[in-house]
C-alpha positions in Angstrom: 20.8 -13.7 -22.9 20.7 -9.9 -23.6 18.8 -7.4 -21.8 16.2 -7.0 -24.9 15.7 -10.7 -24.7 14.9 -10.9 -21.1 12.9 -7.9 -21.0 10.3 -9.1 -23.8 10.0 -12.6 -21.4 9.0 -10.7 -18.3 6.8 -8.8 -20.2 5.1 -11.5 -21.4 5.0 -13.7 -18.0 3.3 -9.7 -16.8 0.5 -10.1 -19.6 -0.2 -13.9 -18.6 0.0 -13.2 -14.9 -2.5 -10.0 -15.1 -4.8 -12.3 -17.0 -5.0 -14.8 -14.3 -5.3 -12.5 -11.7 -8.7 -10.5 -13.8 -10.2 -14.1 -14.0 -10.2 -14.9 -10.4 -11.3 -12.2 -8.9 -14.2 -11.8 -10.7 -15.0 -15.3 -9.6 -13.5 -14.9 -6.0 -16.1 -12.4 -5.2 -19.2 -14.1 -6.6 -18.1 -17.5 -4.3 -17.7 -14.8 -1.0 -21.1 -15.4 1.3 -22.9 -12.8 1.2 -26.1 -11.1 -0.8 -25.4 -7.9 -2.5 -28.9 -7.7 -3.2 -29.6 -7.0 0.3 -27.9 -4.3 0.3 -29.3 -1.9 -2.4 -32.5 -3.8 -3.2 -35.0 -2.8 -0.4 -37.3 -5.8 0.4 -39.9 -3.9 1.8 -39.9 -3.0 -2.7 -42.6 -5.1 -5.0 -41.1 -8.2 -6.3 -41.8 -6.6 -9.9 -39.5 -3.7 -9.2 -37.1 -5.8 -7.2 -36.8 -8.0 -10.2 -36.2 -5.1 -12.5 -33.2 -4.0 -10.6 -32.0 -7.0 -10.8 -32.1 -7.8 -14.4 -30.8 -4.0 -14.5 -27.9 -4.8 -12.8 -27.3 -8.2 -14.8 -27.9 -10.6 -11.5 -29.7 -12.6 -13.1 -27.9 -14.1 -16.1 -25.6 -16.7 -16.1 -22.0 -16.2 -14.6 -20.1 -16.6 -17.8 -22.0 -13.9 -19.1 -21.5 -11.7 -16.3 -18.2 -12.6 -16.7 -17.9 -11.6 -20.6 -19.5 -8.7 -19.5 -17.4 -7.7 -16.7 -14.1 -8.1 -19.2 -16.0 -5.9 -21.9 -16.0 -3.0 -19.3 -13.0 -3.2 -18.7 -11.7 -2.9 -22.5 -14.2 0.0 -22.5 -11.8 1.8 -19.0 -15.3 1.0 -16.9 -14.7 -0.9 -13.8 -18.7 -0.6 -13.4 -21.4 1.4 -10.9 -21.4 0.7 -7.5 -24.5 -1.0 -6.4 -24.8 1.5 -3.4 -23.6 4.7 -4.0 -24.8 4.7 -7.8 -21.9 6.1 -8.6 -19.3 5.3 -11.5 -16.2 3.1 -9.7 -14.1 4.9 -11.8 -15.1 8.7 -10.3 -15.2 7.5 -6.7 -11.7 5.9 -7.1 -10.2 9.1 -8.6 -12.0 10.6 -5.9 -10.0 9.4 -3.3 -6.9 7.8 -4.9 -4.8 11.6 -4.2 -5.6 10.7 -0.5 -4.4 7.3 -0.7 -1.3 8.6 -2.9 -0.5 11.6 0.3 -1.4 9.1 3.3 1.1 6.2 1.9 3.6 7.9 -0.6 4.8 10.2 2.4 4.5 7.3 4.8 6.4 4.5 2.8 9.0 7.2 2.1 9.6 7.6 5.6 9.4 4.0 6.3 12.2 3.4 3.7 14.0 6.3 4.8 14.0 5.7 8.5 14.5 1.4 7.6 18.0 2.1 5.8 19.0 4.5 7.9 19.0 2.6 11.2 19.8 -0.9 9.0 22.9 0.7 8.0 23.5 1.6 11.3 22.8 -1.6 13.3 24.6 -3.8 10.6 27.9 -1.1 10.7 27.9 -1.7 14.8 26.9 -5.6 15.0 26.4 -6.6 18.7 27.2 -3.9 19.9 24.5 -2.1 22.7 23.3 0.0 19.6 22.7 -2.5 17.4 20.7 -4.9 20.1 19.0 -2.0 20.9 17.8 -1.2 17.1 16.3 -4.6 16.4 15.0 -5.2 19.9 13.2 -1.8 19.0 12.4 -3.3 15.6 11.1 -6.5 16.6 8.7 -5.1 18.9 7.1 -2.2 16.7 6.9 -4.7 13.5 5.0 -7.2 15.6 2.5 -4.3 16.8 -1.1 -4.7 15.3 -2.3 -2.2 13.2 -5.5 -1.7 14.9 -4.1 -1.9 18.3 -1.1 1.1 17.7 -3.7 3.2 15.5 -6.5 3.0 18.3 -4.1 3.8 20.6 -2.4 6.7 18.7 -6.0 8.4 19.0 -7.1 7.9 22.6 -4.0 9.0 23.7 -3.2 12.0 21.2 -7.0 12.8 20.1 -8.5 12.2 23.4 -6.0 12.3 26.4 -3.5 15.1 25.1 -6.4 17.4 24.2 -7.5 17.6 28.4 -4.0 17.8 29.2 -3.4 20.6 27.2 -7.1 22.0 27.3 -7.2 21.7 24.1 -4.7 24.0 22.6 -3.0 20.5 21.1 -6.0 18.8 19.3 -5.4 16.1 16.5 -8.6 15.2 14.8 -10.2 12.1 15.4 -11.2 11.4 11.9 -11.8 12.2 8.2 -9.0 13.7 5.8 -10.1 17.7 6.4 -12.1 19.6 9.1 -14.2 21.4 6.3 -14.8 22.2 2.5 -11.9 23.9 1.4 -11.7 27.5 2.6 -10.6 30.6 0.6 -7.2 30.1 2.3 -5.8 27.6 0.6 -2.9 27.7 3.2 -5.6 26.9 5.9 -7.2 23.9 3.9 -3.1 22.4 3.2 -2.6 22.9 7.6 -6.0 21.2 8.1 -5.0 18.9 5.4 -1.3 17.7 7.0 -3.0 17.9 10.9 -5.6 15.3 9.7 -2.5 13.3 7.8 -0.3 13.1 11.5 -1.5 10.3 13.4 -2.5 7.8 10.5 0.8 8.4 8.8 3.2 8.2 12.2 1.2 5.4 12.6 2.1 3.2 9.5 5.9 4.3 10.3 6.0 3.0 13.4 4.8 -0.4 11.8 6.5 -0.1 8.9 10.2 0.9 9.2 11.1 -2.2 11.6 11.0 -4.7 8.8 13.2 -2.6 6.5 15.7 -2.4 9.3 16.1 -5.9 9.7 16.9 -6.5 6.4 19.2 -4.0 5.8 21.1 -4.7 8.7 21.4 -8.5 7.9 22.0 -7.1 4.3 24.9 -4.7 5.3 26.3 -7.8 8.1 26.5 -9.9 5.2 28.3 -7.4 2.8 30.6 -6.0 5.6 32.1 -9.7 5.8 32.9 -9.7 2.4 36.8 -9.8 1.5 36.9 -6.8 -0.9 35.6 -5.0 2.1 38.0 -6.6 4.2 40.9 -5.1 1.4 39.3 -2.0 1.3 39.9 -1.9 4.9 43.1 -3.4 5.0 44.2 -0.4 2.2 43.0 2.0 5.2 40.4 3.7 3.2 38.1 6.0 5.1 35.2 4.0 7.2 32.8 6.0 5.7 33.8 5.5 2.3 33.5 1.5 3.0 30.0 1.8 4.4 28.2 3.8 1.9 30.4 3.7 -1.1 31.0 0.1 -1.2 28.8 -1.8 1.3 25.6 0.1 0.9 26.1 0.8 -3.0 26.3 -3.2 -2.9 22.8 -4.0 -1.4 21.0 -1.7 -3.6 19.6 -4.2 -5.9 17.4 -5.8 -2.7 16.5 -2.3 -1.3 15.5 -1.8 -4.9 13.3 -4.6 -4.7 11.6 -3.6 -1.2 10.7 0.0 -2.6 9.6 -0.9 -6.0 7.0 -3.6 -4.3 5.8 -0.5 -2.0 4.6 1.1 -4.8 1.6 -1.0 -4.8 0.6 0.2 -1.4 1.0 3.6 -2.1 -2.1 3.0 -4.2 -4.0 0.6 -2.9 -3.7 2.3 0.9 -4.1 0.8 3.8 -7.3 -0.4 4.6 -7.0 -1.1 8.3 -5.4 1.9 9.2 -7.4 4.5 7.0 -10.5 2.7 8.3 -9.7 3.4 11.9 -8.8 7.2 11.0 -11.5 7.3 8.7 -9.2 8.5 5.7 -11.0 8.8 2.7 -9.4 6.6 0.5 -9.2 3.7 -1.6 -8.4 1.5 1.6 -11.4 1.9 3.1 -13.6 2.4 -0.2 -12.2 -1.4 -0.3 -13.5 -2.2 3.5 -16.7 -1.1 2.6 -17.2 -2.7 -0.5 -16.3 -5.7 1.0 -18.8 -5.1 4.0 -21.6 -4.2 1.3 -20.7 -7.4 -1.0 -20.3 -4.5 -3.7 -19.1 -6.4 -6.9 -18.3 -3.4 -8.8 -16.5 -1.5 -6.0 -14.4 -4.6 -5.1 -13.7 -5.7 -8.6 -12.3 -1.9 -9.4 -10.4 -1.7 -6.6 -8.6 -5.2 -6.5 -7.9 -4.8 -10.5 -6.3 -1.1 -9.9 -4.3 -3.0 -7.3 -3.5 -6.1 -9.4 -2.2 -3.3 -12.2 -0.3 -1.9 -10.1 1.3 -4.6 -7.7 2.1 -6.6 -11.2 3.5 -3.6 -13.2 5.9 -2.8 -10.3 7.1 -6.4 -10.2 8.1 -5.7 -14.4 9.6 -2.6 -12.8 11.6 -3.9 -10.3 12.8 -7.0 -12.5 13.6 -4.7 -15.2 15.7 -2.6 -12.9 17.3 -5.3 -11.6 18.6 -6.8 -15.0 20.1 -3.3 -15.5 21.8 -3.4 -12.2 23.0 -7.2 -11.7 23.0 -8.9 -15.3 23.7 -12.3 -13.9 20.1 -12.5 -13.2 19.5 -12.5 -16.7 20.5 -15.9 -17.3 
């Protein structure tokens, strides 16, 4: 099978999987427990007006024409107005998507960065005091709990290191800047990468263990190899056999990890940008959720669905250029 031919069948299995992932979760939501009404209908309001805003917001018909509905905005590029805010989905997305995109883009490149790095490492030295002490190190921060490190990263560096140094060190305790953007746009980037510290070390720290276990299994695997053992046997440089052949050899997996990040990137991390109060599309998705917003949690979780999908085509189509026994 050629590349042309295998590219036009993912792209097709893309289509049909995007379709069934629009169809259930508009469906998923409206089976949750929970009354959105209660939460941007007053009931203290006359049953007229009450009823109003509920035929206003389409409540009351039938769920297969909510449904239709729901799939005509979406043709039209609306994902809807949030039942709280009264805002378009759309604006408040764009709103804090380039928070989302700073917080997890630097973050995941770090992650990915510092994962390979000590992978390579640890597989290159296997059982060796390094290398136990790399995935004992691993193991333990991978198996951390969000909410635990990220609480912890701010009573001890918002709270504690602030009276220790009497406040001359001071991380923030919350939100993504300190103020409207002053004249100085300098000023607003500093207050802008101060806020950014703690949330992003702290996605690292539970991030970058995972990538170093596979690479170093990856890399052991490799390194046992026989061309490897005749590139050795030829006395070519260590070096050379590490990145040149072994690491250029697991590239197609590592390819895999990073394009499936990409859908974080976006999509944020809602445990941890709810702790740091980050304002982005993580925690626009908590509160939706909290608020049984339809229209907030249908955006969101469709700009994720695009985007998790459409990284898979990616990735796949990547990976029929790099290994084209997969094509078959």
């Amino acid at each position: 099978m050629g590349f042309r031919s295998y590219a036009t069948r993912r792209v097709i299995n893309t289509v049909i999987v995007l379709i069934i992932a629009v169809t259930l979760q508009f469906f998923i939501f409206r089976i949750m427990p929970g009354n959105p009404i209660a939460h941007f209908i007053s009931p203290n309001l006359p049953l007229e007006v009450r009823q109003s805003l509920i035929e206003m917001w389409g409540l009351n018909k039938p769920l297969y024409e909510q449904f239709f509905t729901y799939l005509y905005n979406l043709f039209s590029g609306q994902l809807g107005i949030s039942f709280v805010s009264q805002r378009y989905v759309t604006d408040e997305l764009m709103e804090r998507l380039p928070n989302t995109i700073l917080l997890m883009g630097s973050s995941t490149i770090l992650t990915i960065t510092l994962g390979i790095i000590l992978g390579v490492y640890a597989g290159s030295r296997r059982g060796t005091k390094k290398d136990v002490t790399t995935v004992t190190f691993s193991l333990i921060t991978q198996g951390l709990p969000v909410f635990f490190l990220g609480l912890l990263m701010l009573l001890t560096f918002a709270y504690y290191l602030p009276l220790m140094t009497n406040g001359i060190i001071n991380f923030p305790v919350a939100g993504t800047v300190s103020r409207p953007p002053p004249p100085n746009t300098l000023d607003y980037i500093i207050d802008v990468l101060w806020h950014l510290t703690l949330p992003m070390i702290t996605l690292v720290i539970i991030g970058f263990g995972g990538y170093t276990l596979i690479v170093r299994n990856l890399m052991i695997d490799v390194l046992a190899q026989d061309y490897i053992q005749m590139a050795k046997a030829k006395g070519l440089d260590p070096n050379t056999i590490l990145y040149h052949h072994g690491l250029r050899s697991i590239l197609p997996p590592i390819t895999t990890m990073v394009g499936l990040s990409l859908a974080g990137i976006i999509g944020g991390a809602v445990i941890t940008e709810t702790i740091f109060s980050w304002h982005g599309v993580g925690r626009y998705l908590y509160e939706g959720i909290l608020q049984n917003d339809y229209p907030v949690m249908q955006g969101t979780f469709f700009l994720l669905s695009v985007v998790t999908i459409f990284a898979n085509l990616i990735v796949d189509l990547i990976y029929g250029l790099l290994d084209p026994r997969i094509r078959y």
